[in-house]
C-alpha positions as semicolon CSV with decimal commas, in nm:
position;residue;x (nm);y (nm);z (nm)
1;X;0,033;0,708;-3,506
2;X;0,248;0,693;-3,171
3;X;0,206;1,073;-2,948
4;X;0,425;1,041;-2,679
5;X;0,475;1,379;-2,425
6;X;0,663;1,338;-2,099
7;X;0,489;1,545;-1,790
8;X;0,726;1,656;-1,501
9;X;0,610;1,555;-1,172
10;X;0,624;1,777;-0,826
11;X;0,547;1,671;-0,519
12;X;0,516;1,318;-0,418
13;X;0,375;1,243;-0,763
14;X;0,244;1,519;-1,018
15;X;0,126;1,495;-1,364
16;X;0,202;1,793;-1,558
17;X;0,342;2,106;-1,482
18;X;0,338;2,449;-1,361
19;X;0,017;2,670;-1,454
20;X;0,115;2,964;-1,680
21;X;-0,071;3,268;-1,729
22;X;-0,102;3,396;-2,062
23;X;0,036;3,737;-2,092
24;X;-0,190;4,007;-2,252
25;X;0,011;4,275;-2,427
26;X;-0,062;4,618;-2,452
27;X;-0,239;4,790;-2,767
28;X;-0,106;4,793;-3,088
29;X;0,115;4,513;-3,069
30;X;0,406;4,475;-3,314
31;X;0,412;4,156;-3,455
32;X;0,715;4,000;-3,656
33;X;0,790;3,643;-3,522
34;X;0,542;3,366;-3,376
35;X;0,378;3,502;-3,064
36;X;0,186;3,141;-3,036
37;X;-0,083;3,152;-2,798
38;X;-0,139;3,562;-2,651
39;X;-0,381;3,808;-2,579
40;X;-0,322;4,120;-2,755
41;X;-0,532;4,426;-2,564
42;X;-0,561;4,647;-2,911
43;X;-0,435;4,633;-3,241
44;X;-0,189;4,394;-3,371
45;X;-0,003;4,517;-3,648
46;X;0,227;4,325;-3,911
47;X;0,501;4,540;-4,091
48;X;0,668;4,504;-4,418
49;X;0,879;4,232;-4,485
50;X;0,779;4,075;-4,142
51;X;0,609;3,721;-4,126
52;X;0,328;3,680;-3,774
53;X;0,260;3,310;-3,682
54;X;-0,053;3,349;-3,449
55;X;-0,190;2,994;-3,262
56;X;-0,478;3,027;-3,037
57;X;-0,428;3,377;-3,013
58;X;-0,680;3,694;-2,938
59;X;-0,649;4,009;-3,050
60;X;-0,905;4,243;-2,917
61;X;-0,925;4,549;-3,174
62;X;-0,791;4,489;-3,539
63;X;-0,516;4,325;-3,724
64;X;-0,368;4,548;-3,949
65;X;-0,095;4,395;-4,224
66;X;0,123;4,635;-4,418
67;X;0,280;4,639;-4,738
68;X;0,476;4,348;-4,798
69;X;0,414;4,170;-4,443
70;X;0,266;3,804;-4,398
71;X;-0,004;3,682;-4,127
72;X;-0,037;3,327;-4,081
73;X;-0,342;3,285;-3,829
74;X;-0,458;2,916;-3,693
75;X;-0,721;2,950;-3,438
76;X;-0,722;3,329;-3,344
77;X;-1,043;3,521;-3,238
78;X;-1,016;3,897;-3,383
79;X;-1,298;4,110;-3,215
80;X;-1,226;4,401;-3,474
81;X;-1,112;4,381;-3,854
82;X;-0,835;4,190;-4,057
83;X;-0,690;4,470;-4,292
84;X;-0,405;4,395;-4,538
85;X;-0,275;4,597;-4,822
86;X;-0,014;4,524;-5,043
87;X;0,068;4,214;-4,828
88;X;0,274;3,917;-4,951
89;X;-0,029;3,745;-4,785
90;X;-0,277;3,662;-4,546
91;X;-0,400;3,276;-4,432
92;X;-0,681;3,219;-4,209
93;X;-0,766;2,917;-4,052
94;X;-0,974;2,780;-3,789
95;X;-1,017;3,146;-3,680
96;X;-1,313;3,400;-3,627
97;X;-1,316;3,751;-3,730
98;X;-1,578;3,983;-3,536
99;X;-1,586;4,274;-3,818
100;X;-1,450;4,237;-4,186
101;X;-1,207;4,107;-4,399
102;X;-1,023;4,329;-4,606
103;X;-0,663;4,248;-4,856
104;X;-0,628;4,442;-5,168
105;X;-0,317;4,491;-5,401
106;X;-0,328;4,855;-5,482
107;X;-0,020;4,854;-5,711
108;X;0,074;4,511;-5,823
109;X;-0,165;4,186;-5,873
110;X;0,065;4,021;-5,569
111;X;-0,017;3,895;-5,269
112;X;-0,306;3,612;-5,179
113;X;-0,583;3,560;-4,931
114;X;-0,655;3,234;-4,786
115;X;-0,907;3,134;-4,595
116;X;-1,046;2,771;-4,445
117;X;-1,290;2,742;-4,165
118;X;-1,290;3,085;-4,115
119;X;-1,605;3,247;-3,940
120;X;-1,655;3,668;-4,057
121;X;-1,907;3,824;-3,879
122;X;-1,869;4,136;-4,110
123;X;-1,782;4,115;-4,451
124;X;-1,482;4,023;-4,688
125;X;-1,316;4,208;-4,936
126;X;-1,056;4,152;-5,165
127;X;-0,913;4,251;-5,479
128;X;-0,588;4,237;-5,714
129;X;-0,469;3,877;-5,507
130;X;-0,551;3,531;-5,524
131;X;-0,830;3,474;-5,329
132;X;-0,938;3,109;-5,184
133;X;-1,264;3,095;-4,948
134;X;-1,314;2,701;-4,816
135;X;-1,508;2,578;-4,514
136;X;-1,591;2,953;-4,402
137;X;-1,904;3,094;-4,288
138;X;-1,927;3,477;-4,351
139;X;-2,217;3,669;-4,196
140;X;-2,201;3,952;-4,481
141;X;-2,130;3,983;-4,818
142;X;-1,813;3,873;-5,033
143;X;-1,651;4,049;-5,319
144;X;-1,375;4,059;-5,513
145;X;-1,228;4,296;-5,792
146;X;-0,920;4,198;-6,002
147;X;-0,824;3,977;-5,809
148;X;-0,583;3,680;-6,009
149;X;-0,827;3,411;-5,943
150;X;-1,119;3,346;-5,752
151;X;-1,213;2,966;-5,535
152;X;-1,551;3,023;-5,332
153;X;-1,598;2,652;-5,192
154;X;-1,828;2,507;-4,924
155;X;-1,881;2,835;-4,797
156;X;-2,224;2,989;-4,691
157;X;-2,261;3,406;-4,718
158;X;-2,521;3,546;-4,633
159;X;-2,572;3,856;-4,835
160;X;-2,454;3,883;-5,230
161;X;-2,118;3,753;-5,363
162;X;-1,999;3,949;-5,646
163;X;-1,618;3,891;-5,832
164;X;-1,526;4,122;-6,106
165;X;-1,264;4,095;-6,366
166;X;-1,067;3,748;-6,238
167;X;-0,831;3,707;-6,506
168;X;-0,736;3,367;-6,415
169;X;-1,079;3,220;-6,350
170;X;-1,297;3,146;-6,091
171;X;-1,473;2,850;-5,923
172;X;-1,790;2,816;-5,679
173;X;-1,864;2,511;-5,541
174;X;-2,092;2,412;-5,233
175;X;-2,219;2,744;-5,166
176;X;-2,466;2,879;-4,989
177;X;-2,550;3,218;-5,092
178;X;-2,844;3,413;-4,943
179;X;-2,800;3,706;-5,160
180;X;-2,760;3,751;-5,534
181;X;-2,416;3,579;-5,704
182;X;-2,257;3,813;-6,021
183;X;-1,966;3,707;-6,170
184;X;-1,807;3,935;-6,451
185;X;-1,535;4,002;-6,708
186;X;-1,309;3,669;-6,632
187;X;-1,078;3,582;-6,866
188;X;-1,048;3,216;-6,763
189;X;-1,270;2,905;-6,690
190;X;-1,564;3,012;-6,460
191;X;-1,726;2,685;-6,302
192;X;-2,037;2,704;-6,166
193;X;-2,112;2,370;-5,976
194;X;-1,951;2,235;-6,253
195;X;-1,588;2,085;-6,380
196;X;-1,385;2,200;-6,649
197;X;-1,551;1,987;-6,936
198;X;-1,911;1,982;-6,825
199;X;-1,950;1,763;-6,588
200;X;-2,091;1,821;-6,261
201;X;-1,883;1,903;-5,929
202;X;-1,913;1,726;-5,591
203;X;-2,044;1,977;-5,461
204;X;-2,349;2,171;-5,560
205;X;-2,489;2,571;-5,567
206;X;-2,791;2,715;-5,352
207;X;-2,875;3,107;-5,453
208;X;-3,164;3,239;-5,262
209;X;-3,096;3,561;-5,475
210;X;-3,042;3,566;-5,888
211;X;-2,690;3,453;-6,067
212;X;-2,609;3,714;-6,328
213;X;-2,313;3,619;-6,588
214;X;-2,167;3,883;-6,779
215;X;-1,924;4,009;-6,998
216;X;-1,682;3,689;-6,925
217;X;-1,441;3,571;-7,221
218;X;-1,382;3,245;-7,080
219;X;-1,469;2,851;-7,072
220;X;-1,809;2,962;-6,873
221;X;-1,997;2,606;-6,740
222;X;-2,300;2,602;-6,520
223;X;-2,422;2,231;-6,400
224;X;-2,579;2,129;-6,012
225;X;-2,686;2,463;-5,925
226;X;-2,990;2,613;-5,764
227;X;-3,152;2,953;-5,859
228;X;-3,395;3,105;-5,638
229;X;-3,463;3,417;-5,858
230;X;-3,338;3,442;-6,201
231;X;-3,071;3,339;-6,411
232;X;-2,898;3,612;-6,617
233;X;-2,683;3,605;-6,931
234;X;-2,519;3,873;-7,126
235;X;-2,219;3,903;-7,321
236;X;-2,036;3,628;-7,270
237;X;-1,820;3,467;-7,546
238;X;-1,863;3,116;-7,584
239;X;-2,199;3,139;-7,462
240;X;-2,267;2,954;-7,097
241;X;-2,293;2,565;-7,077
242;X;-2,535;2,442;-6,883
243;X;-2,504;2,081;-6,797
244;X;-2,678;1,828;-6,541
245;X;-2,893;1,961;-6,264
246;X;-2,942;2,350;-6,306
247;X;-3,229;2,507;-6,156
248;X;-3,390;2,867;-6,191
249;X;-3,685;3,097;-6,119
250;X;-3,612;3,229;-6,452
251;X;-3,377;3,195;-6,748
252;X;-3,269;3,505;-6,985
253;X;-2,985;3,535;-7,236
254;X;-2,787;3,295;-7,432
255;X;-2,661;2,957;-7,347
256;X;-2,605;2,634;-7,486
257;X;-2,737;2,233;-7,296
258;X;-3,024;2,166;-7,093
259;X;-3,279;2,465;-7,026
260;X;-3,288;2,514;-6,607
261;X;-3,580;2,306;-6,437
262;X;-3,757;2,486;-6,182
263;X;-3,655;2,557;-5,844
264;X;-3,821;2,338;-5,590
265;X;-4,164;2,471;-5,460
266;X;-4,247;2,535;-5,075
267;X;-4,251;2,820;-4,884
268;X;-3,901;2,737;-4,727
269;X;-3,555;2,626;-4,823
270;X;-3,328;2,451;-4,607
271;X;-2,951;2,399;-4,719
272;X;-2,678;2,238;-4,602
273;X;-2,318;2,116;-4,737
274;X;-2,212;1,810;-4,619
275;X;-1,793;1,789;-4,639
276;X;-1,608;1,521;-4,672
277;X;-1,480;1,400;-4,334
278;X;-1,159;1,438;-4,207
279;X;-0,923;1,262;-4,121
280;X;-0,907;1,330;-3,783
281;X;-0,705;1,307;-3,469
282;X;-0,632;1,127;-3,148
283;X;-0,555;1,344;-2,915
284;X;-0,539;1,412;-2,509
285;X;-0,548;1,667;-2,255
286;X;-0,546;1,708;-1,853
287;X;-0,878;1,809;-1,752
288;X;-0,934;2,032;-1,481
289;X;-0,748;2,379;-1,361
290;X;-0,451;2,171;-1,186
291;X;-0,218;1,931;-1,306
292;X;-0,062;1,845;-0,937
293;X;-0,145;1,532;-0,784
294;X;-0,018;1,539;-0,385
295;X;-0,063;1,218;-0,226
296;X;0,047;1,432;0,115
297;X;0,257;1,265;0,356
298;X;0,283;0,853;0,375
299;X;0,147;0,693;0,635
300;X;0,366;0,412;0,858
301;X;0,177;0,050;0,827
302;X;0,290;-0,254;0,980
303;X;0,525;-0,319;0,731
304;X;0,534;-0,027;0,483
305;X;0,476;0,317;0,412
306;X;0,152;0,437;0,234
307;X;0,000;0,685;0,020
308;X;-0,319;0,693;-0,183
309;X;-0,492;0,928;-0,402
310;X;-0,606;0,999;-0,783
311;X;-0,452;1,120;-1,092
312;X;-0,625;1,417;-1,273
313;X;-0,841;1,243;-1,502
314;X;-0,730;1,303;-1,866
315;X;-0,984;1,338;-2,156
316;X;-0,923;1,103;-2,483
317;X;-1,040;1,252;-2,790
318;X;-1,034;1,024;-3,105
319;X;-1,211;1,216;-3,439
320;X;-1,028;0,966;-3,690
321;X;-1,187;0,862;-3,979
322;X;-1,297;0,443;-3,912
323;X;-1,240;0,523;-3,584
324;X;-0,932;0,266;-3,535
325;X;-0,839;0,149;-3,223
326;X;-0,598;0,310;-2,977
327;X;-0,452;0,298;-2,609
328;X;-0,308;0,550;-2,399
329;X;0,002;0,400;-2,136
330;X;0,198;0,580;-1,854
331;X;0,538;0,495;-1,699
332;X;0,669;0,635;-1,428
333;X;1,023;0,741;-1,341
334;X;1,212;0,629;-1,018
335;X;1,122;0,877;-0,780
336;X;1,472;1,151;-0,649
337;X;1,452;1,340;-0,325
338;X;1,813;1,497;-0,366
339;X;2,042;1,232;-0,420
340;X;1,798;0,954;-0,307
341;X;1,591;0,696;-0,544
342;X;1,366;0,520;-0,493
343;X;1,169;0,296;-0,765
344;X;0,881;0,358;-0,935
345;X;0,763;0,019;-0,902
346;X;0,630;0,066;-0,570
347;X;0,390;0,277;-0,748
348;X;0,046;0,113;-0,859
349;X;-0,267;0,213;-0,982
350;X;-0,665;0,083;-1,033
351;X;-0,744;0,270;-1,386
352;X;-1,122;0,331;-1,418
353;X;-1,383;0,521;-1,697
354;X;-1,486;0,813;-1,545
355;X;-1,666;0,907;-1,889
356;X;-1,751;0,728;-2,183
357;X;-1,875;0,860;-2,532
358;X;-1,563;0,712;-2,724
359;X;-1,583;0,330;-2,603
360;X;-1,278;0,382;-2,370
361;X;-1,228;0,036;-2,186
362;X;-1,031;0,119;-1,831
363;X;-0,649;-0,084;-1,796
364;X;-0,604;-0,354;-1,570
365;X;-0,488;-0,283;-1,186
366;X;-0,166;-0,254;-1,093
367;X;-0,043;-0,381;-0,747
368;X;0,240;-0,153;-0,591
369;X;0,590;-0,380;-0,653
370;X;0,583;-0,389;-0,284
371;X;0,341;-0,656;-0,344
372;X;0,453;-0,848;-0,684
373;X;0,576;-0,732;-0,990
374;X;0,713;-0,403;-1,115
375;X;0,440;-0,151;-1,076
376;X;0,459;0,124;-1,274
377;X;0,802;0,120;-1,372
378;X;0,725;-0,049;-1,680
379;X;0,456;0,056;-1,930
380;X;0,111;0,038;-1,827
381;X;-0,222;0,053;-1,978
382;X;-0,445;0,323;-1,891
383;X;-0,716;0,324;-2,148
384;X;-0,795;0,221;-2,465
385;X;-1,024;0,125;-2,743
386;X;-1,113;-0,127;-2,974
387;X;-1,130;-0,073;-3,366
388;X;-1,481;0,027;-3,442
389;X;-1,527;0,197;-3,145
390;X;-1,770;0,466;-3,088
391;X;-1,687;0,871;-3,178
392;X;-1,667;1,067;-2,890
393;X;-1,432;1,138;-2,611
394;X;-1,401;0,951;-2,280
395;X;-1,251;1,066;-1,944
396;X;-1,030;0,854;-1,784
397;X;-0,879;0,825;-1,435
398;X;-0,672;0,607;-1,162
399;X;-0,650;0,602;-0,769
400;X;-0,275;0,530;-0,732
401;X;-0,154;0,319;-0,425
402;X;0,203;0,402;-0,313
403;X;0,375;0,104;-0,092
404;X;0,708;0,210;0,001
405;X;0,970;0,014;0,237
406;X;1,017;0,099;0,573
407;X;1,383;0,208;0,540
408;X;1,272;0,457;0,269
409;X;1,516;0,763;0,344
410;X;1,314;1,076;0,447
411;X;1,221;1,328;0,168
412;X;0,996;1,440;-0,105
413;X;0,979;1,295;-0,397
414;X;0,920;1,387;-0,723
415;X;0,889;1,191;-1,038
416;X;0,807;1,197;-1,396
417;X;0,542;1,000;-1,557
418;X;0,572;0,975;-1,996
419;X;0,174;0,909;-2,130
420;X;0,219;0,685;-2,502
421;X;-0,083;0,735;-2,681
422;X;-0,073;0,476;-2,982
423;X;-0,311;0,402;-3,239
């Protein structure tokens, strides 16, 4: 994976660029295009037909889609509700909800609602879509009615999930459900912890509550779930399957396989779903509230002019999977002052580890051209990491040592310096 990003330089050497401020709009914000990374003082609202992109966003009051409109959140922070109805659809991800989650068809099984990482404080609601829940944390309850089908997966609630009447099935895997679970009248394959034929998921069930099963007409399988209270059956044609690793307080109602073992005993139960890790990212940012470096006005030497000072130190993040090995270069441009140049090799630099959780191993020094060689002209290593090295993030810096001839024409300079992180 090569990331390369070039950073504009002001001054006698910056890296980075001007500081913008984020704009906050006023309440009750139209949305129709991708408004990226805002503030939104009130509601945002979505109309028909319309399609809102939201990254890193905050709305403070509610988001409010209408018929036929399309939200597509990534890291947003909602302090009121999410309310869609009659939406083409809604996705979630990465983002936080203050109050509750609400998308219902009222006309038309259209329209979906996903969700991944998402964190509710409220509740979510949902009916006559497609509904997928993964990675989420909600703080209240979830339920669904009509809704096409239903995937509830490594998610923890923490009052009662209830779906009613999915007519294209419904699957819960890795949850975490304080409350009671009821799933009714689905007309498809409801899997419980378990696959299609039987067999048991990756992921298992924890219900602090009672599961009750009723009235579906479907392929209904049960396996690697855990029943705090008890385990209810009616009217359900074929009768449930249980297979490998079902648990319940108590058992009622017909079903075919293994009767339930008991829950564990104690006086407390601690649950947690472990996901599969991700793959990851290497990734780096400027730290600190100013990109500009200003290495102020050169000094006259014997021979040369000099400046000195340090580049904002930039913070490596590597979250890959195996953590592979990476490095992270800079080059520098000539620097212009009007129509003068001057070259960037008369720019050096002593990289050094300010930080180091992520087995970051500083670059070699770089003596000014003025000196030898071709400073910073060329690529340079700033950083870097061996394969196998430790997860984390490391902060990494350079004092920078500017040796410029004597006939130098007067000026400031600027210059551009393009950071190469390659893995």
């Amino acid at each position: 994976m090569n990331r390369i990003t070039k950073l504009t330089t002001v001054g006698l050497l910056v890296i980075g660029g001007s500081v913008v401020a984020v704009p906050a709009y006023a309440a009750d914000l139209t949305c129709a295009e991708d408004l990226g990374s805002q503030t939104i003082s009130g509601n945002l609202v979505v109309p028909g037909g319309a399609d809102c992109v939201l990254g890193g966003a905050t709305v403070e009051g509610d988001v409010i889609v209408e018929a036929g409109g399309w939200l597509d959140a990534t890291s947003v922070t909602v302090t009121g509700d999410v309310v869609a109805t009659d939406a083409y659809g809604v996705s979630l991800d990465g983002t936080t909800v203050a109050g509750d989650v609400s998308a219902y068809s009222v006309d038309t099984t259209v329209g979906f609602l996903y969700v991944n990482d998402l964190r509710v404080g409220g509740s979510v609601e949902a009916g006559g879509i497609d509904v997928e829940v993964v990675d989420s944390s909600i703080t209240g309850s979830l339920s669904t009615r009509q809704a096409n089908y239903v995937d509830i997966v490594r998610t923890s609630v923490g009052a009662d999930v209830s779906v009613d009447g999915s007519a294209w099935g419904v699957s819960v895997t890795g949850a975490i459900v304080k409350g009671d679970v009821t799933v009714a009248g689905s007309g498809r394959d409801v899997l419980i912890g378990a696959t299609a034929d039987g067999g048991v998921d990756a992921f298992a069930n924890t219900i602090g509550g009672g599961l009750s099963l009723t009235g579906n007409n479907a392929n209904l399988r049960v396996a690697a779930t855990t029943v705090y209270g008890a385990l209810a059956l009616d009217g359900n044609s074929p009768a449930a399957a249980f297979g490998e690793g079902v648990r319940a307080g108590t058992t009622s109602g017909d079903y075919t396989g293994t009767a339930p073992a008991e829950p564990p005993a104690g006086d407390q139960s601690i649950a947690v779903t472990v996901p599969e890790q991700g793959s990851g990212e290497l990734t780096w940012s400027i730290e600190g509230t100013s990109a500009l470096v200003d290495l102020g006005v050169a000094s006259e030497a014997l021979d040369h002019y000099a400046a000195n000072g340090a580049i904002v130190p930039i913070r490596i993040q590597d979250t890959r999977a195996g953590n592979p090995g990476w490095s992270l270069t800079a080059q520098v441009s000539n620097f212009t002052a009007g129509g003068q140049e001057v070259s960037s090799k008369y720019l050096g630099w002593t990289p050094e580890i300010v930080e180091t959780q992520g087995g970051a191993v500083a670059g070699a020094p770089v003596a000014s051209g003025f000196d030898e060689g071709r400073g910073l002209s060329v690529a340079r290593t700033l950083a870097q990491a061996n394969d196998g090295h430790e997860r984390g993030s490391s902060l990494v810096g350079a004092d920078l040592d500017l040796k410029l001839p004597l006939e130098t024409p007067r000026g400031t300079y600027t210059a551009t310096v393009t950071l190469t992180a390659l893995s």
